[in-house]
C-alpha positions as CSV (number, residue, x, y, z in Angstrom):
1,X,19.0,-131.4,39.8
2,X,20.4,-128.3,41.5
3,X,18.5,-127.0,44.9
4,X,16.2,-124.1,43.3
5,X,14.6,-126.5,40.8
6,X,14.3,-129.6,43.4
7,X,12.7,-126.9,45.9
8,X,10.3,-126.0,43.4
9,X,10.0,-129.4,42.5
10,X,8.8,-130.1,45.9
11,X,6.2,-127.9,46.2
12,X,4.3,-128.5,43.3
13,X,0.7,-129.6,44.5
14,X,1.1,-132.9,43.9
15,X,3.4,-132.9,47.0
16,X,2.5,-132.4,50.6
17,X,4.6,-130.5,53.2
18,X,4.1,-130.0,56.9
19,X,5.8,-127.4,59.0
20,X,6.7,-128.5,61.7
21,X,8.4,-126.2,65.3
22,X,10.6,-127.7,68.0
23,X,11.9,-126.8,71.3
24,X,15.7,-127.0,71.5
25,X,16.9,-128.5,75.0
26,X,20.6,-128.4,75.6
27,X,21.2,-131.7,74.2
28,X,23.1,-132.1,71.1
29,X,19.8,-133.6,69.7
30,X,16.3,-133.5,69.1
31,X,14.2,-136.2,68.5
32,X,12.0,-135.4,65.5
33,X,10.8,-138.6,64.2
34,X,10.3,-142.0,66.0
35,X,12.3,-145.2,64.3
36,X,9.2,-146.8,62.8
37,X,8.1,-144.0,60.9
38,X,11.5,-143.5,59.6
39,X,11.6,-146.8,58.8
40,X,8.2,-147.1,56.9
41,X,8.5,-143.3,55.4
42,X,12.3,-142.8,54.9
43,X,11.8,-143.2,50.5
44,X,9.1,-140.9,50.8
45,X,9.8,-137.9,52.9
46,X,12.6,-135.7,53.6
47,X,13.6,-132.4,55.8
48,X,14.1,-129.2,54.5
49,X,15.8,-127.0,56.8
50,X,17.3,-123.3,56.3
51,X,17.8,-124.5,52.1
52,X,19.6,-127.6,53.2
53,X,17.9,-130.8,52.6
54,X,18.8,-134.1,55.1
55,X,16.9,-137.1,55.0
56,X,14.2,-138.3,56.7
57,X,16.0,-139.2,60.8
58,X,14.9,-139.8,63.7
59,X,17.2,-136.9,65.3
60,X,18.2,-133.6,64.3
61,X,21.9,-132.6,65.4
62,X,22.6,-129.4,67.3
63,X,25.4,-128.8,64.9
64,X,23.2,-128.7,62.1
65,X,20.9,-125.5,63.3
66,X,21.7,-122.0,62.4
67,X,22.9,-119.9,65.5
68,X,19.5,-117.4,65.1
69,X,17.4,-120.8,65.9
70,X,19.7,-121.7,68.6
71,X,19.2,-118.1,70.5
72,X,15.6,-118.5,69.9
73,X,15.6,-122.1,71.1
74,X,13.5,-123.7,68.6
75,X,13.5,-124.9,65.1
C-alpha cells in the first residue's frame, strides 16, 4: 500500500487518532510512550510524524525530527 492511500486509510472514521505535542530537551530522546503500553498496544497503534510512519516506541529519536521542530523545540 503506498503512503497516500495508507494515510487515508487511517483516517477513515472507523480509526481514532490523537495529536499529541512534546517538549524537546537536549537529549537525543524523548520519551513518548511508557513500556507497558507499548507492550499491550504496539499491534494496534502507530506514529505518524511529518508523512513518515514509525511504530509504536517508547522513545522518539532526536535524529528523526525535522530541523523547524527542533528550533521550535517541540514536536
Amino acid at each position: 500500500m503506498n503512503m497516500h492511500k495508507f494515510i487515508k486509510y487511517l483516517f477513515n472514521k472507523s480509526h481514532e487518532i490523537k495529536k499529541m505535542i512534546y517538549k524537546i530537551s537536549d537529549e537525543d530522546k524523548i520519551k513518548i510512550f511508557g513500556e507497558k503500553f507499548v507492550g499491550n498496544n504496539g499491534n494496534k497503534c502507530l506514529i505518524l510524524y511529518k508523512d513518515k510512519i514509525f511504530p509504536l516506541q517508547s522513545y522518539f529519536l532526536i535524529k528523526d525530527i525535522d530541523k523547524e521542530d527542533k528550533d521550535n523545540k517541540n514536536i
